[in-house]
Residue frames as qw, qx, qy, qz and C-alpha x, y, z in Angstrom:
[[0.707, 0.327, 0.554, -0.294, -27.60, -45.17, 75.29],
 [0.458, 0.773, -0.207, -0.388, -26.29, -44.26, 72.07],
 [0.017, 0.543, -0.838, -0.049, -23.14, -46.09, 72.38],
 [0.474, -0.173, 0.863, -0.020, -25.02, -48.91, 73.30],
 [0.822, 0.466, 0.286, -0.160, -27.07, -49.05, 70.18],
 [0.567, 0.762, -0.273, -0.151, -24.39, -48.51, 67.69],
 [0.252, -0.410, 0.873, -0.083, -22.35, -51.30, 69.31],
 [0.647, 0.212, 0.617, -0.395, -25.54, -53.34, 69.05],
 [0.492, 0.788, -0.020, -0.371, -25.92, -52.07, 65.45],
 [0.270, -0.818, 0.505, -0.050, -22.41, -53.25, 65.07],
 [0.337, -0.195, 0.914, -0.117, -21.83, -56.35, 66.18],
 [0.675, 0.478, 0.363, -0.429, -25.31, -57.10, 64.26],
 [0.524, 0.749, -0.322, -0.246, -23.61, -56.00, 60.63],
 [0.030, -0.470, 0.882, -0.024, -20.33, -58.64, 61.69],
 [0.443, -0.002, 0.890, -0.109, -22.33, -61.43, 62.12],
 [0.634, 0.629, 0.175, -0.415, -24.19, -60.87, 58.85],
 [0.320, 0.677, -0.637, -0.182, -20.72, -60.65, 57.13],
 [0.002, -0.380, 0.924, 0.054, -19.70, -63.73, 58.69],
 [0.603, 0.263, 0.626, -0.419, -22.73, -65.31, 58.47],
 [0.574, 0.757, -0.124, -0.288, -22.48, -64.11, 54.31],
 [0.056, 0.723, -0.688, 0.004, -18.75, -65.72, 54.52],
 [0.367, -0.197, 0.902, -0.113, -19.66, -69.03, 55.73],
 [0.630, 0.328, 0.678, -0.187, -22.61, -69.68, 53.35],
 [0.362, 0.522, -0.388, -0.667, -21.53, -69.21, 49.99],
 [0.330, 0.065, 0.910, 0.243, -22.28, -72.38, 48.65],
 [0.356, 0.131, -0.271, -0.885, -24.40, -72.27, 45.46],
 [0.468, 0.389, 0.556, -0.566, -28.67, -73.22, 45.64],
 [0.033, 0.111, 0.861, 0.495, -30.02, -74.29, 42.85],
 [0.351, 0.247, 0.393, -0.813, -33.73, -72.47, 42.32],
 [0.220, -0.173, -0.706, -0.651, -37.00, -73.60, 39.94],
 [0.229, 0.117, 0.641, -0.723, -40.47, -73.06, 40.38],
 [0.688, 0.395, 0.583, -0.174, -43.06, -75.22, 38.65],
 [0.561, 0.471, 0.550, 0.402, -41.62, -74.12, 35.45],
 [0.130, -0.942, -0.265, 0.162, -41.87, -70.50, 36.14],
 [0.106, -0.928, 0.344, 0.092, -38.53, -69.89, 36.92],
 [0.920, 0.261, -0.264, 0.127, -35.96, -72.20, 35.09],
 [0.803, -0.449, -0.096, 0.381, -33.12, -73.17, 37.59],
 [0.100, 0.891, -0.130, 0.423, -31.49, -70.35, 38.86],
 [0.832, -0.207, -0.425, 0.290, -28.29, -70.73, 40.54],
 [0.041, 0.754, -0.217, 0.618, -27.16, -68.27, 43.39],
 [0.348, 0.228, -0.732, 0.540, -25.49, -68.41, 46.73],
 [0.437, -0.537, -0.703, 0.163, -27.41, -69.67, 50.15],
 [0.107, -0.388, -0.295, 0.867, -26.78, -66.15, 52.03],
 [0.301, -0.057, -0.198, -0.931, -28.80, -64.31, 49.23],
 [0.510, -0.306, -0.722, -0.353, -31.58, -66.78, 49.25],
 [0.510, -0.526, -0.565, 0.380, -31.97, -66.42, 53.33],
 [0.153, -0.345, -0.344, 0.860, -31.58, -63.03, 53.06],
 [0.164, -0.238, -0.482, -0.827, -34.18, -62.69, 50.44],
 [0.566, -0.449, -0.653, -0.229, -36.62, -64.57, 52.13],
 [0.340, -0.234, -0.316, 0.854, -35.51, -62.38, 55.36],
 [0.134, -0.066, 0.354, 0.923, -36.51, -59.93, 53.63],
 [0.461, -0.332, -0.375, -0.733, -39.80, -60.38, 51.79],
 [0.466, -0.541, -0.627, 0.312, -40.88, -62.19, 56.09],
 [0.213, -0.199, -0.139, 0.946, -39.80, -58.47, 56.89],
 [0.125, 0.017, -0.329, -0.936, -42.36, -56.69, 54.34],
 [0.424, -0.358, -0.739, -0.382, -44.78, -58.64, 54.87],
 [0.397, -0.475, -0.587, 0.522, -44.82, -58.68, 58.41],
 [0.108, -0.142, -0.019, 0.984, -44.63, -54.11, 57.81],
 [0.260, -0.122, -0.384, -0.877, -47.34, -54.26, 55.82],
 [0.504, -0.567, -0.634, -0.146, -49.82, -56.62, 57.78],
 [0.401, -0.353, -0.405, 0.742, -48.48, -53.94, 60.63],
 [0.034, -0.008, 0.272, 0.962, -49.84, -51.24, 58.65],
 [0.338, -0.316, -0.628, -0.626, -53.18, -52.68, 58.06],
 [0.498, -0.339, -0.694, 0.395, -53.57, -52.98, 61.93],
 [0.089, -0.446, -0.195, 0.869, -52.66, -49.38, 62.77],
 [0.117, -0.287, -0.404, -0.861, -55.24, -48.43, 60.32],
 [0.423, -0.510, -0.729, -0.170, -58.09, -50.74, 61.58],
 [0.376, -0.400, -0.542, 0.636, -56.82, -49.99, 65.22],
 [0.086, -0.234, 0.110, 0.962, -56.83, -46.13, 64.18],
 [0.457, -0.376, -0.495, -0.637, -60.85, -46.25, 62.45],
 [0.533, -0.486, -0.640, 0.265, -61.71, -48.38, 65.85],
 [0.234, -0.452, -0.421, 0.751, -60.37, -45.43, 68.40],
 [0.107, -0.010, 0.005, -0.994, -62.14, -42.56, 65.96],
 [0.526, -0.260, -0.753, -0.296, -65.45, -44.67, 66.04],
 [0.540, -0.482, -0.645, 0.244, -65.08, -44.78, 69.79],
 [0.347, -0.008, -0.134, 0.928, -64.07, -41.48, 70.21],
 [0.269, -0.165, -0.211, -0.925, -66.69, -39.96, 68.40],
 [0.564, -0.446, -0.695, 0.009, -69.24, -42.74, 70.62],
 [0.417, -0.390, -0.399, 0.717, -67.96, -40.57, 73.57],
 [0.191, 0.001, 0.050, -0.980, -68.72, -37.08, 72.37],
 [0.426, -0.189, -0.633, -0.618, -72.28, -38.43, 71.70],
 [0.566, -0.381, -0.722, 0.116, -72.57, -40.14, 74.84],
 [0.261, -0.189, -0.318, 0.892, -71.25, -36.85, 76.85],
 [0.237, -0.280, -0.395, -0.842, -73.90, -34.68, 74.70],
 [0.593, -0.366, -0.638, -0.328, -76.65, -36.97, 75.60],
 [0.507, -0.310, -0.486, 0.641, -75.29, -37.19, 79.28],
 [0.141, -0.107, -0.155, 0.972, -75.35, -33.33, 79.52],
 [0.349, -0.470, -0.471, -0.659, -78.99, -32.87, 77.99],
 [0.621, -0.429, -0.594, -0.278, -80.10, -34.76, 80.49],
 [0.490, -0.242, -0.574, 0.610, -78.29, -33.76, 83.50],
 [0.097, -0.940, -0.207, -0.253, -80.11, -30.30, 85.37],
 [0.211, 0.684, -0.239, 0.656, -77.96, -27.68, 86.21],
 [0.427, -0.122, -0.700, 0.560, -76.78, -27.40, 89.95],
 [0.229, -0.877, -0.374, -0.197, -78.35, -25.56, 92.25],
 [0.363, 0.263, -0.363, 0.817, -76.91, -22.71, 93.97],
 [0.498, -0.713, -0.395, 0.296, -78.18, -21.30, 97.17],
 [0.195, 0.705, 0.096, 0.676, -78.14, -17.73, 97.21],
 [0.592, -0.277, -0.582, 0.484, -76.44, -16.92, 100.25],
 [0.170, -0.064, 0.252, -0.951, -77.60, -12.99, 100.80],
 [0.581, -0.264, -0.113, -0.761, -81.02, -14.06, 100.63],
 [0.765, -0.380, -0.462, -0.239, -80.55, -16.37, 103.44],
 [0.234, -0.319, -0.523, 0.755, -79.36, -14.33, 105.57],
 [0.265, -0.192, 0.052, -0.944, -81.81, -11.60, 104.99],
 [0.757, -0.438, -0.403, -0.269, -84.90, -14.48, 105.87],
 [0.634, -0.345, -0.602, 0.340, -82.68, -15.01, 109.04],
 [0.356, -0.041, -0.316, 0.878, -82.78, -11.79, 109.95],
 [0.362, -0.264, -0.301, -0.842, -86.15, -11.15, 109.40]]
């Protein structure tokens, strides 16, 4: 399984290169005035914007496994409460004391 990720891994990094090889052409950038035209090759620009789709995407993952993570201790702690409550109310089993029914049958 190893092998096959680090092939995967691999073959992944080559097509980046050649993917970095075929788009050098240069991008012209400006944003309302913000940023005065900035001029830099098409691979960096796609891999910026790669990039900040990545982080974002991590970080709205993050805020999930919090919520998700309050939600199950919320419900968790619903369950001990409900068990408590359950148990108050439930009465203990009987048991049937089994020498003193045989001594009534033998009486």
């Amino acid at each position: 399984m190893k092998i096959l990720y680090t092939i995967v891994v691999v073959l992944f990094v080559l097509l980046v290169i050649a993917f970095s090889l075929e788009n050098t052409a240069a991008v012209q950038l400006s944003f309302f005035g913000l940023i005065e035209e900035i001029t830099i090759p098409t691979y960096i620009l796609i891999f910026f914007t790669f990039l900040a789709g990545v982080i974002f995407t991590g970080f709205m993952g993050i805020i999930e496994r919090f919520r998700l993570t309050r939600t199950i201790t919320r419900l968790n702690k619903t369950i001990r409460e409900l068990r408590r409550e359950l148990n108050a109310y439930q009465q203990p089993p009987v048991i049937e004391d089994t020498r003193s029914a045989e001594l009534q049958k033998q009486s």
